[in-house]
C-alpha positions as CSV (number, residue, x, y, z in Angstrom):
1,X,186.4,-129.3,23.2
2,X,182.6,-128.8,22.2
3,X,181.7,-129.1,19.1
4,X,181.2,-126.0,16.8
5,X,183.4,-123.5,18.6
6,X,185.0,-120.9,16.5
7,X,187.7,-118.6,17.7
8,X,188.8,-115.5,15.7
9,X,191.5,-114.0,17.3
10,X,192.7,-110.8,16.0
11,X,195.7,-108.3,16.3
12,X,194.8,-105.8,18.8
13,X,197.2,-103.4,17.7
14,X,195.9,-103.3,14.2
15,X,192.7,-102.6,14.7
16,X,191.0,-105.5,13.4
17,X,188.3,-105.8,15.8
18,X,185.9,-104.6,13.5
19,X,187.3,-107.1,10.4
20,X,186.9,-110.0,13.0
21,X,183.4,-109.0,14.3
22,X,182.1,-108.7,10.8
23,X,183.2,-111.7,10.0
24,X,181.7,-113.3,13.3
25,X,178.4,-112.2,12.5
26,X,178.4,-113.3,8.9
27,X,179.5,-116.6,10.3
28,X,176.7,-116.6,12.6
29,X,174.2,-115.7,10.1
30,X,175.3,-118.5,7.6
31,X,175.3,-120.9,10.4
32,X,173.3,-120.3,13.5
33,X,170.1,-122.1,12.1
34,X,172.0,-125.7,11.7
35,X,172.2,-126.0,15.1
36,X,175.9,-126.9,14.8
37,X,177.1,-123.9,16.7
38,X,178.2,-123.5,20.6
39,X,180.2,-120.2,20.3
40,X,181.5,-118.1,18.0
41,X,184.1,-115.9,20.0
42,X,186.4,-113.0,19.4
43,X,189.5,-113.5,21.0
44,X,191.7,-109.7,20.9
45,X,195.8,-110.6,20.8
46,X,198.0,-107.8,22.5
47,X,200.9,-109.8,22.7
48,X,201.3,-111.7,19.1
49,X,201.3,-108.7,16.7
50,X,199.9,-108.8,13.4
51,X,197.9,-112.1,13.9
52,X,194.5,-112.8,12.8
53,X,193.7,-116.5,12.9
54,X,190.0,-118.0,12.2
55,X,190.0,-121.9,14.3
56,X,186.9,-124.5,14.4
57,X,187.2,-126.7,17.0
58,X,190.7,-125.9,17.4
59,X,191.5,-126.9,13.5
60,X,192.7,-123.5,12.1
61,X,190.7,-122.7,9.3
62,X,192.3,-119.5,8.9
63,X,195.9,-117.9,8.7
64,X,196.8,-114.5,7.4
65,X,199.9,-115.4,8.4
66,X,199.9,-118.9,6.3
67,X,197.7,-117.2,3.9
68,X,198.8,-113.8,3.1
69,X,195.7,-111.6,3.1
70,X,192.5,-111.9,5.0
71,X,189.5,-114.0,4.4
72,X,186.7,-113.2,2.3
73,X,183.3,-114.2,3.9
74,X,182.4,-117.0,1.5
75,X,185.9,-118.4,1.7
76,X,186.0,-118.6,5.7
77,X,182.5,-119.9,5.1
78,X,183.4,-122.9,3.0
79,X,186.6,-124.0,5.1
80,X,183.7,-123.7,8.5
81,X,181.2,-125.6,6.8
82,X,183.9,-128.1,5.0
83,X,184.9,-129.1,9.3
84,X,181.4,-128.5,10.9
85,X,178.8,-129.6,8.3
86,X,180.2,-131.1,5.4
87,X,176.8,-131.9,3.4
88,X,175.3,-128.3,3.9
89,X,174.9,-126.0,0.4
90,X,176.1,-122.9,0.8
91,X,174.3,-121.8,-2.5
92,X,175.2,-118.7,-4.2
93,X,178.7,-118.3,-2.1
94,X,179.2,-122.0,-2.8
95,X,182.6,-122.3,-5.3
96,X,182.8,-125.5,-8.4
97,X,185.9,-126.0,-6.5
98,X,184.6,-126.3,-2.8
99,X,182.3,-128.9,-4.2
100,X,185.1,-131.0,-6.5
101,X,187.2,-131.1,-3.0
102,X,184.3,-132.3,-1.3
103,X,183.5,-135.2,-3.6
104,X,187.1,-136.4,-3.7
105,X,187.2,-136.7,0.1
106,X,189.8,-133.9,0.6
């Protein structure tokens, strides 16, 4: 696959288009100036119900399933950046831990 394609597929039934567009565009605003992104694509689900999964080149970077609970911004931000651009500063929504897992090589 391409480098620096991120699905975000979405329970149709749910409604979650919205949740997963928003998150789209905060995606692309973080990320669109590093030149490390192709696509950034919503992808509706009729058939599973209740899924909402976030992948980077096919690495899922997101599960509310595995997870729980839905993604803040920063957090899907951090696991994006941690698989497409490892050295970038995220700044203000960077987290002490984000770094820490960085330097060890996780």
């Amino acid at each position: 696959a391409m480098p620096g394609v991120i699905k975000i597929q979405y329970c149709v039934k749910c409604k979650w288009q919205l949740r997963a567009a928003w998150l789209a565009q905060e995606l692309l605003s973080t990320f669109e100036q590093d030149d490390i992104l192709t696509e950034v694509c919503l992808v509706p689900s009729l058939k599973v119900s209740g899924v909402f999964e976030v992948t980077c080149d096919d690495k899922t970077v997101w599960s509310r399933k595995a997870e729980g609970r839905f993604p803040e911004a920063k957090e899907l931000k951090q696991r994006v950046r941690d698989v497409l651009v490892p050295s970038k500063d995220l700044g203000h929504s960077d987290t002490p831990a984000a770094k820490k897992a960085k330097t060890e090589g996780k």
